[in-house]
C-alpha positions as CSV (number, residue, x, y, z in Angstrom):
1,X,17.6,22.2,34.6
2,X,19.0,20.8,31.2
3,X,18.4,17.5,32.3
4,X,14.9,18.0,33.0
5,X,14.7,19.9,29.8
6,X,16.3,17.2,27.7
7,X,14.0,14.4,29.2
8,X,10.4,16.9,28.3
9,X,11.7,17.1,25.0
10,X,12.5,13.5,24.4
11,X,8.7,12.8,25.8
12,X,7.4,15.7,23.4
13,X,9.1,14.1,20.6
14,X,8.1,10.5,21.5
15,X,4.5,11.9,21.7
16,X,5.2,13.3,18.3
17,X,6.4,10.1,16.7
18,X,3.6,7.7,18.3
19,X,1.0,9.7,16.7
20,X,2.2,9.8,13.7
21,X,3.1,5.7,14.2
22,X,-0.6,5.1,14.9
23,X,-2.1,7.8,11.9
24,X,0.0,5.4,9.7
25,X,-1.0,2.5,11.1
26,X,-4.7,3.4,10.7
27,X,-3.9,4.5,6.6
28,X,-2.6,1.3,6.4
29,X,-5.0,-0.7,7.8
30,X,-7.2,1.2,5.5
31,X,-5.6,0.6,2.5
32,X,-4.9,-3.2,3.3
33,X,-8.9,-3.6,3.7
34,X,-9.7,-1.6,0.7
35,X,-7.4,-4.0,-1.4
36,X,-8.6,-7.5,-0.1
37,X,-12.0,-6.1,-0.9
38,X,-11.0,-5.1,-4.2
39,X,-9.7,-8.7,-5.2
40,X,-12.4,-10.6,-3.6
41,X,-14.9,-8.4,-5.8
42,X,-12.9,-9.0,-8.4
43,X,-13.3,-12.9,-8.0
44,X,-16.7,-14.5,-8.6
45,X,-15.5,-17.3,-5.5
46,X,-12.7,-16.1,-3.1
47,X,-9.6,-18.4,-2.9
48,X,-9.6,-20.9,-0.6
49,X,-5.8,-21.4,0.3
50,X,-3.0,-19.0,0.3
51,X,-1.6,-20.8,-3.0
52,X,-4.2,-19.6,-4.6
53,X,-4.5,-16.0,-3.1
54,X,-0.7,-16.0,-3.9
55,X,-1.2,-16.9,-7.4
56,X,-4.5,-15.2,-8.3
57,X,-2.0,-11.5,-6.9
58,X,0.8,-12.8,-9.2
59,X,-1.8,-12.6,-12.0
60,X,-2.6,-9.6,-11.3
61,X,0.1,-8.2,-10.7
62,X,0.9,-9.2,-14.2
63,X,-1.5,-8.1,-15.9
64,X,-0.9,-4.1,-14.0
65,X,2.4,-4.3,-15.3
66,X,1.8,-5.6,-19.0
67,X,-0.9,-3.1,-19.2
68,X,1.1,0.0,-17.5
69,X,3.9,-1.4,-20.6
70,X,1.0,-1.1,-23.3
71,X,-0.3,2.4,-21.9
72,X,3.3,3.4,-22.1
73,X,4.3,2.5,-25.3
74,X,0.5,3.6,-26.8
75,X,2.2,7.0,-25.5
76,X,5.5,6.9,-27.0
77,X,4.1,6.3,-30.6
78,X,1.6,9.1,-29.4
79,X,4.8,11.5,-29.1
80,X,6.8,10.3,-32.1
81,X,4.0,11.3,-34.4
């Protein structure tokens, strides 16, 4: 009985973590097509090797990060005043 028990739980939990594997997956997936949409609008002619995919996300990467630093310290003088 406990062994039958242990292995219906082990499949009710496997159950459990599959769907929530393939409910990630599918976010995912979402959110990786959403963002290569995103930077090929954002481009006039979409990069034609990986270099240049790899350096056009560097840049803008970059440019998220020196503008998050701006927005931050446009809010810190906000405060001090």
């Amino acid at each position: 009985m406990r062994a039958i028990f242990g292995v219906v739980s082990l499949l009710v939990v496997l159950a459990i973590v599959g769907l929530l594997a393939s409910r990630q997956m599918k976010t995912a997936a979402g959110v990786s097509a959403g963002a290569d949409g995103a930077v090929a609008a954002s481009s006039a002619v979409a990069p034609a090797t990986v270099r240049e995919q790899s350096q056009q996300i560097q840049d803008k990467v970059r440019d998220d990060v020196a503008r998050a630093l701006e927005q931050g310290a446009a809010r810190k003088e906000e405060a001090d005043k």
